[in-house]
SEKOL-426489 format. One record per residue (C-alpha): residue number from 0; x, y, z. Coordinates in steps of 0.05 Angstrom, whole numbers, padded with zeros to 5 digits, m for minus. Layout:
% SEKOL-426489
(NUM, (X, Y, Z))
...
END
This chain:
% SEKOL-426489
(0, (00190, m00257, 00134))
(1, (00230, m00228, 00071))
(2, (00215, m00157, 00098))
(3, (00278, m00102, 00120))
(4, (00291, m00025, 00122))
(5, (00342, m00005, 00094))
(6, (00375, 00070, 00083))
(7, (00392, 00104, 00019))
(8, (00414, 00169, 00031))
(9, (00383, 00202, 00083))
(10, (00321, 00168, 00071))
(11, (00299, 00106, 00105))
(12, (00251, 00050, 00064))
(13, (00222, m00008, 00075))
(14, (00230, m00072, 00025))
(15, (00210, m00141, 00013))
(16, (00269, m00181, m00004))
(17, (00230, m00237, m00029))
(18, (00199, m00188, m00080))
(19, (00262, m00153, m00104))
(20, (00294, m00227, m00109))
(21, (00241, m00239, m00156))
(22, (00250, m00186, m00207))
(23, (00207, m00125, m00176))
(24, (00228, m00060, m00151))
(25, (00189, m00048, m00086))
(26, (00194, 00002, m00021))
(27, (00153, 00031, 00033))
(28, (00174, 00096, 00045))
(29, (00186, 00130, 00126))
(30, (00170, 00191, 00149))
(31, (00233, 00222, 00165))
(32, (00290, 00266, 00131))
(33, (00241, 00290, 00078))
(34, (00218, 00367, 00058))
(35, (00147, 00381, 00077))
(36, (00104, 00444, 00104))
(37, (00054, 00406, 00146))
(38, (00102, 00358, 00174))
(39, (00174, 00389, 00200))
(40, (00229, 00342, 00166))
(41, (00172, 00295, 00143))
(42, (00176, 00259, 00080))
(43, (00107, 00259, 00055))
(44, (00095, 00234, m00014))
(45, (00017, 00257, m00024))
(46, (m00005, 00315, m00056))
(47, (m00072, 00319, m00031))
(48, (m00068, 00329, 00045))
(49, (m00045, 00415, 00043))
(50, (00027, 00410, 00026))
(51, (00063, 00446, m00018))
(52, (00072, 00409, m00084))
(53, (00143, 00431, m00097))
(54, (00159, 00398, m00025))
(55, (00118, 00331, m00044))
(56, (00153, 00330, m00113))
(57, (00220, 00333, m00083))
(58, (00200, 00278, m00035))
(59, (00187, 00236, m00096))
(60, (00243, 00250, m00128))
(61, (00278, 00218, m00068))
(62, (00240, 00167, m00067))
(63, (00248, 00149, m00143))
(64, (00323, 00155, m00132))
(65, (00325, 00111, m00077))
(66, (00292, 00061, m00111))
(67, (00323, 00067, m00178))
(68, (00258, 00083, m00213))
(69, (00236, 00149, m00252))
(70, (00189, 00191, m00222))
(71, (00156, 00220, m00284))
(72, (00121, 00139, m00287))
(73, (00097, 00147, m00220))
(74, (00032, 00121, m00226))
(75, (m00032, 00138, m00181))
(76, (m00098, 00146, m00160))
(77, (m00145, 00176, m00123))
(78, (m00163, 00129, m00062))
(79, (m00229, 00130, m00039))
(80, (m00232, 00077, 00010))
(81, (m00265, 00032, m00052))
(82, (m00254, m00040, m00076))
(83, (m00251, m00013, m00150))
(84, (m00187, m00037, m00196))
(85, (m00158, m00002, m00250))
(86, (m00113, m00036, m00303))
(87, (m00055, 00013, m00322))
(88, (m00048, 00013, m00399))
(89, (00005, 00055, m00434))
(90, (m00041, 00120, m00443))
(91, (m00049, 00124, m00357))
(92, (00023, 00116, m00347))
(93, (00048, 00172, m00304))
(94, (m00021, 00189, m00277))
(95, (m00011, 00238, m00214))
(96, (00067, 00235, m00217))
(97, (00073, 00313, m00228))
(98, (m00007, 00330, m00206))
(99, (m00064, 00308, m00169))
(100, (m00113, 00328, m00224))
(101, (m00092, 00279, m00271))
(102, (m00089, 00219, m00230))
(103, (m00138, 00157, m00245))
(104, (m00202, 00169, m00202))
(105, (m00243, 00136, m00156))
(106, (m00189, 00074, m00146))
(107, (m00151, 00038, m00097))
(108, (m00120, m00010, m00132))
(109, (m00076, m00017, m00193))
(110, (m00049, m00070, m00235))
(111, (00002, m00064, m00286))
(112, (00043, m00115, m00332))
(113, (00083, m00054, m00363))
(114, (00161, m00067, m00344))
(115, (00198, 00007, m00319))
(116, (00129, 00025, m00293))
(117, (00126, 00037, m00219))
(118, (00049, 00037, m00190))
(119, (00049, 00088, m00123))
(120, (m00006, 00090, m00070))
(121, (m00005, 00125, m00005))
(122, (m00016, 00107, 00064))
(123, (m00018, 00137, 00143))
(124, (m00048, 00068, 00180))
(125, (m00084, 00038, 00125))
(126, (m00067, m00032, 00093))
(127, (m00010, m00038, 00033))
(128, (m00019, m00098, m00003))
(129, (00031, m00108, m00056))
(130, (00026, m00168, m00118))
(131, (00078, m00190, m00164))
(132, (00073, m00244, m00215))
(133, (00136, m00275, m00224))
(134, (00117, m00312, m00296))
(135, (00080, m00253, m00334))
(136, (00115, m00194, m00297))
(137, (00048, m00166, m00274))
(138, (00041, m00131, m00218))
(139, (m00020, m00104, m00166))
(140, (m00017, m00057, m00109))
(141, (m00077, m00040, m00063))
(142, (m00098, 00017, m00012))
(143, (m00140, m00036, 00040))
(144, (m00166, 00006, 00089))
(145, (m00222, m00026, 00132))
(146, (m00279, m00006, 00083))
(147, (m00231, m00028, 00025))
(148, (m00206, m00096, 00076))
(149, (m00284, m00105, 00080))
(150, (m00300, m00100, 00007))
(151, (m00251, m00150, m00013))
(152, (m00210, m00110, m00058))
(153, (m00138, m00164, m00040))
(154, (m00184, m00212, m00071))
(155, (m00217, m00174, m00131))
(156, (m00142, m00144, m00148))
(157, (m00114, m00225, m00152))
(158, (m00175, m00234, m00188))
(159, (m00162, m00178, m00241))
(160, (m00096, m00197, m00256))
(161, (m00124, m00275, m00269))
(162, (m00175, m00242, m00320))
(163, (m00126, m00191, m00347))
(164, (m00055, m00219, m00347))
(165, (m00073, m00302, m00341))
(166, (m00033, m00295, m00271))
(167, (m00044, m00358, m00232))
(168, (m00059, m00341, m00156))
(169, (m00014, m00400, m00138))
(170, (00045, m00376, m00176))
(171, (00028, m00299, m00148))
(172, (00077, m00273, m00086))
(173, (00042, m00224, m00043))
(174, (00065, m00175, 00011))
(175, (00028, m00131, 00069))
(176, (00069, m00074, 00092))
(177, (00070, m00032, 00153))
(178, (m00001, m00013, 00173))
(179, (m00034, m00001, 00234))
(180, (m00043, m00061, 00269))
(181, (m00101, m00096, 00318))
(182, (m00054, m00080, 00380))
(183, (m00071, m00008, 00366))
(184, (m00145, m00010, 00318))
(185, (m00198, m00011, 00360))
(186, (m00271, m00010, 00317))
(187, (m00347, m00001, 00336))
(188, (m00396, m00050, 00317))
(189, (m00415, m00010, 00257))
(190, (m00346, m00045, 00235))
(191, (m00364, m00116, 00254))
(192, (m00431, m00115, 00217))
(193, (m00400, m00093, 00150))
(194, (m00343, m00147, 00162))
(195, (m00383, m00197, 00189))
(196, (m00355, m00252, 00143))
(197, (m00286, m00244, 00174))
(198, (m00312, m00245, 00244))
(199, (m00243, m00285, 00268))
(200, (m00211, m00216, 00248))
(201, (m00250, m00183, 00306))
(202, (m00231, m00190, 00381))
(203, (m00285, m00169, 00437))
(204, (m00258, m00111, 00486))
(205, (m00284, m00097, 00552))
(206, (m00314, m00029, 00531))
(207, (m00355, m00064, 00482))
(208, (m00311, m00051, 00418))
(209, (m00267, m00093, 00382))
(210, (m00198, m00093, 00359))
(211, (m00192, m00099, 00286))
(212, (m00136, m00146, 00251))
(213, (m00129, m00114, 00181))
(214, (m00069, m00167, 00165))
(215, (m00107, m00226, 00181))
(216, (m00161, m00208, 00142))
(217, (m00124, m00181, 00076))
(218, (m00092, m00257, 00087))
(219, (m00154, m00291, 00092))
(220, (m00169, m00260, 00018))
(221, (m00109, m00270, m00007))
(222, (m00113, m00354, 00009))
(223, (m00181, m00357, m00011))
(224, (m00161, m00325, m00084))
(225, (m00112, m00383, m00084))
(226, (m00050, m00367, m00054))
(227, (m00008, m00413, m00014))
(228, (00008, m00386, 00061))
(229, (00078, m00378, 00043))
(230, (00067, m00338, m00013))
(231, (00042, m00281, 00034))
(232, (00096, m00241, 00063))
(233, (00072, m00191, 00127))
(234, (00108, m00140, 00152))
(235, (00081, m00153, 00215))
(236, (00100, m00065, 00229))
(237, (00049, m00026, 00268))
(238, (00054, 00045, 00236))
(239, (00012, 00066, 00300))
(240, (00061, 00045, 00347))
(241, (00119, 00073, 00307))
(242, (00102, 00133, 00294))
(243, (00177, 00158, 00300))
(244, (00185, 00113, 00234))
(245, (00122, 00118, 00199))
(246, (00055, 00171, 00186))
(247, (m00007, 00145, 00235))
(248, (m00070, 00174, 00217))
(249, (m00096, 00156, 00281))
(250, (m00042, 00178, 00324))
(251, (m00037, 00240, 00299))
(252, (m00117, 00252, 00297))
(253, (m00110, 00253, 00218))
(254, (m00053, 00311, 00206))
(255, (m00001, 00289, 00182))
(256, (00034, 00257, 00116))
(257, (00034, 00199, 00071))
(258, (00071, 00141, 00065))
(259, (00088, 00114, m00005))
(260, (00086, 00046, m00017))
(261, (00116, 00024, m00106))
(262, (00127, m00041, m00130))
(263, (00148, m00046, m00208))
(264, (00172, m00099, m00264))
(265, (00245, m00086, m00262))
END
């Protein structure tokens, strides 16, 4: 596992050192040492959960800094919990960097082969799966939350950068950071039905639910789109259960921040 925090300033982020070895500029943001007015000291990076903008902008700003990027290329969307994928062309660069009005809609996922341009979703639990093609420069980053985990979208985002960029699935490095994890997500059988195909992802519970392994099954897609095993790095970080590091939706009974989670083409 390739995967470290590290401080810059007085902000903490996660990275993959595998990735950044490779040629791409990636981080997971924290929650702490940040300017918000829903979160005290929290370093939320969305603009859509009731902070104030100038706050979330500054956050960025950080953020950028930290990882050597500019914020005005920030590049986002406006996650729905979907599977759809959304190539990121010259006109859609810097797409909700400044506002959430103008970010790309209905998506949660991106792929990009522009170099300089860093892709930015947001997260409190869900699944960050990052992509990086080491022989075109393209790069993919998706929001998998268990609706997204369930409709595939690790696989249909490998799949869009084979049909948009050539990228070959065995040549592709891929990365799941922090995230709630199945020591803390317990599901109903609503759930299991919808993810029925991964049913090795599920474990029974006394109280007739499940708990839910979000890693396994973003893995699972990722293999079956033709990645090797060791091509798939995994945080293995429970946002949940570290909650002093990182935003839990589910911890916090939904208020609170978001995470930010960038890889770019150096």
């Amino acid at each position: 596992m390739s995967f470290r925090l590290r401080q810059s300033g007085r902000i903490w982020l996660g990275e993959f050192t595998a990735l950044t070895d490779a040629g791409f500029t990636n981080g997971c943001s924290c929650r702490l040492h940040g300017a918000s007015s829903i979160v005290p000291d929290g370093f939320n990076l969305a603009l859509h959960v009731g902070d104030a903008a100038e706050l979330v902008l500054a956050n960025r700003r950080q953020f950028a800094a930290a990882l050597g990027v500019d914020a005005a290329k920030f590049t986002t969307c406006a996650q729905v919990h979907g599977s759809k994928v959304a190539k990121v062309t010259a006109d859609l660069v810097g797409s909700g960097a400044a506002a959430f009005a103008d970010t790309v809609a209905g998506t949660d996922a991106l792929i990009t082969d522009l170099p300089g341009v860093p892709l930015l979703l947001f997260y409190a639990d869900c699944v960050p799966v990052l992509l990086a093609d080491p022989e075109s420069g393209a790069v993919g980053l998706a929001h998998a939350g268990w609706r997204g985990s369930v409709g595939e979208i690790a696989l249909k985002t490998v799949q869009a950068m084979q049909q948009h960029y050539g990228s070959r699935p065995e040549k592709l490095l891929a990365a799941i950071g922090p995230s709630i994890g199945s020591c803390c997500y317990e599901v109903d059988d609503t759930v299991l039905v919808a993810g029925a195909k991964y049913r090795q992802c599920f474990t029974p519970k006394t109280n007739g639910k499940y708990q839910l392994d979000l890693w396994l099954m973003n893995r699972l897609q990722l293999e079956a789109a033709g990645l090797a095993p060791g091509q798939i790095d995994c945080a293995a970080v429970c946002t949940c259960d570290n909650r002093e590091l990182f935003f839990s939706y589910r911890a916090e009974q939904g208020k609170t921040g978001r995470m930010g989670v960038s890889i770019c083409r150096r």
